[in-house]
C-alpha positions as CSV (number, residue, x, y, z in Angstrom):
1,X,-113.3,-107.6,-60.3
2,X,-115.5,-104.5,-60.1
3,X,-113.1,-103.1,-56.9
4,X,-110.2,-103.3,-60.0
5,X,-111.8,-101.6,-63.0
6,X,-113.9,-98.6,-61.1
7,X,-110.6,-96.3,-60.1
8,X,-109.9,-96.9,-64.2
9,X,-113.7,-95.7,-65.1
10,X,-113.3,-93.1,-62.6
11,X,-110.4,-92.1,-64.2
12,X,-111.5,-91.9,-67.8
13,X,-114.8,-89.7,-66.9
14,X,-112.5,-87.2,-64.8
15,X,-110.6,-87.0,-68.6
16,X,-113.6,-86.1,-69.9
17,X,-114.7,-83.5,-67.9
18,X,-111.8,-81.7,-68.2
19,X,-112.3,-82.0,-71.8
20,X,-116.2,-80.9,-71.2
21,X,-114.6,-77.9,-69.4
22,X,-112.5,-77.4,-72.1
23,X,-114.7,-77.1,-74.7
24,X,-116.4,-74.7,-72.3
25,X,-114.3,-72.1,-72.1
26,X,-113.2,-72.4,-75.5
27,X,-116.2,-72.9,-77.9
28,X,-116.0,-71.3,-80.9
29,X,-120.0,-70.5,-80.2
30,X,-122.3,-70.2,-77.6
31,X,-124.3,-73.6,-78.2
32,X,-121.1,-75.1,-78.3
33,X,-120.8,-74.3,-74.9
34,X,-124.1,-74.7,-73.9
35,X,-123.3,-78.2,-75.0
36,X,-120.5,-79.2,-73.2
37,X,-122.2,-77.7,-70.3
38,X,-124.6,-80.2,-70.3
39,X,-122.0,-82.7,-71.4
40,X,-120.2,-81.4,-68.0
41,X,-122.8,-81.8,-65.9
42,X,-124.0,-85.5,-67.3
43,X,-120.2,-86.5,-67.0
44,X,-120.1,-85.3,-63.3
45,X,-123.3,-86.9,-62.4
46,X,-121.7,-90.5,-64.0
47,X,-119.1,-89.8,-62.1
48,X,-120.8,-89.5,-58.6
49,X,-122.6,-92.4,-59.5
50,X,-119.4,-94.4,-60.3
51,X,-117.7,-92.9,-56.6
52,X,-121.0,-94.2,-55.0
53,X,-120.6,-98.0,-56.1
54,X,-117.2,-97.9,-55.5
55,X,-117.6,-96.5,-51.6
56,X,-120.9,-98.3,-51.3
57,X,-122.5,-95.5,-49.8
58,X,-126.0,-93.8,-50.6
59,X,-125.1,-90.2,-50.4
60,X,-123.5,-89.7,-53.6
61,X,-126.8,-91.4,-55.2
62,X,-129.0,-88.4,-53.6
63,X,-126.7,-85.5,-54.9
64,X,-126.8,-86.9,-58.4
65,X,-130.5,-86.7,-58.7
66,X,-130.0,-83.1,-57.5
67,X,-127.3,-82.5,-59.9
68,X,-129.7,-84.2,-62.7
69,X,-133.0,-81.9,-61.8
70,X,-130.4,-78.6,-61.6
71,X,-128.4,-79.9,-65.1
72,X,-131.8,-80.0,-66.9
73,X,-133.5,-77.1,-65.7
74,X,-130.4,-75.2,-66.6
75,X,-129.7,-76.6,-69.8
76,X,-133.6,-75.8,-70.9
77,X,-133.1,-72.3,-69.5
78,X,-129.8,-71.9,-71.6
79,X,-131.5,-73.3,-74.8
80,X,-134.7,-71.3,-74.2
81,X,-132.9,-68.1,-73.6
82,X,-130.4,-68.8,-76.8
83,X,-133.6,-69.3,-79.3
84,X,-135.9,-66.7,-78.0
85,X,-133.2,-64.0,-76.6
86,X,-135.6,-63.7,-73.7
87,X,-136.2,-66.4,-70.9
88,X,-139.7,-65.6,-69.4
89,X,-142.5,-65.2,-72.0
């Protein structure tokens, strides 16, 4: 049962990262693409995830918690530098 539905899942997160990407390149505003940057990089980590159950190996496991740790230190950054103008205080 899970074998059948994953390619479906895999499917509809690709469709959202292109939609992610998007609304990247054209967001009226800059925390409208600082937002579907993050929603990029959540949807790609979902999707490595997804790609690991369905070829039961570990590896994709391990570069999605790298992914997660670089998504969030960059989305802070991005926020950071969009409130203060400056990243470093």
């Amino acid at each position: 049962m899970t074998a059948a539905v994953l390619p479906f899942v895999i499917g509809a997160f690709a469709l959202a990262m292109l939609l992610a990407a998007w609304r990247l390149l054209r967001g009226p505003s800059l925390p409208d693409r600082i937002l579907a940057l993050d929603t990029l990089y959540i949807d790609s980590l979902a999707l490595l995830v997804l790609v690991g159950v369905y070829r039961d190996t570990p590896l994709y496991f391990e570069a999605a918690l790298v992914i997660s740790m670089l998504g969030f230190v960059g989305t802070v950054v991005l926020s950071k530098y969009l409130m203060r103008g400056d990243i470093a205080e």
